[in-house]
N, C-alpha and C positions, 0 to 999 in steps of 0.2 A: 622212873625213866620214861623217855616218849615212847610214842610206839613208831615214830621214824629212826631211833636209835637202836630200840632192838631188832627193828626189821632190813636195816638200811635202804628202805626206798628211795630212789631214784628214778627221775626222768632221763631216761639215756635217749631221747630221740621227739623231737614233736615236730611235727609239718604242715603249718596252715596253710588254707584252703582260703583261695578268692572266691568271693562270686558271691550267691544270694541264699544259696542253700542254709540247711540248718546245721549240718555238721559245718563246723569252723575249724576242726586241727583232728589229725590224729597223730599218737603217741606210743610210743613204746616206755613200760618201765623196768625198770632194774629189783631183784631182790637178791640182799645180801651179798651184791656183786658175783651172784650166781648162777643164775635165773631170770629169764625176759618173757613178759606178758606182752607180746605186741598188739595192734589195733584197738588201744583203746580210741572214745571218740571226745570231745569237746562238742556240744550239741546246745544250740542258742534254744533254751523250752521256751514255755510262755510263763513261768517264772525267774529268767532267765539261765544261766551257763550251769551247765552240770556236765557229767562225765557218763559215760554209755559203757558197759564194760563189752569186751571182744565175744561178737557175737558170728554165725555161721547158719546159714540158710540149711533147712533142714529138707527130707523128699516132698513132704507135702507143701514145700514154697511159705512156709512160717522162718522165722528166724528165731532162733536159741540164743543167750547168754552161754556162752563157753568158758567164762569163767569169773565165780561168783565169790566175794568177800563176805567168810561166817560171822566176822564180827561188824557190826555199826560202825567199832570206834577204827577199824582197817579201812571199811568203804569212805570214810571221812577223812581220813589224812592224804588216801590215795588221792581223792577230789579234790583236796586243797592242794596238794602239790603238783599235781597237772593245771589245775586252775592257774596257779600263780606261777607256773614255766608257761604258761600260755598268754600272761597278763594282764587275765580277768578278775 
């Protein structure tokens, strides 16, 4: 089975961004119609479009990931499904 059918991911929310910056969308996803991961980002690299997971400024003015996918094969469907609700 995939791993979008046993996890039910979903994109319940993306909102692109005009202008010139490197973030192009952010996004909310769904899990298991249960559960929402907001602020992920759509971010143009220099290899191009990839996905930034929900990160949070910490005291020392660094920025943390807040929330991190232990499998490869999870970080890579999240990205293709954000990716392609985003058009990229």
């Amino acid at each position: 089975m995939a791993i979008n059918e046993n996890l039910k991911l979903e994109v319940s929310r993306l909102h692109k961004l005009n202008g010139s910056g490197a973030t192009k969308a952010f996004c909310d996803l769904s899990i298991l119609d249960s559960f929402v991961v907001k602020g992920l980002r759509v971010v143009e690299g220099e290899k191009g479009l990839f996905v930034s997971m929900p990160q949070e400024a910490g005291k020392d003015g660094k920025w943390y990931t807040t929330v991190i996918p232990l499998k490869r094969e999870i970080k890579d469907e999240i990205e293709r499904l954000v990716l392609e609700a985003y058009g990229g």
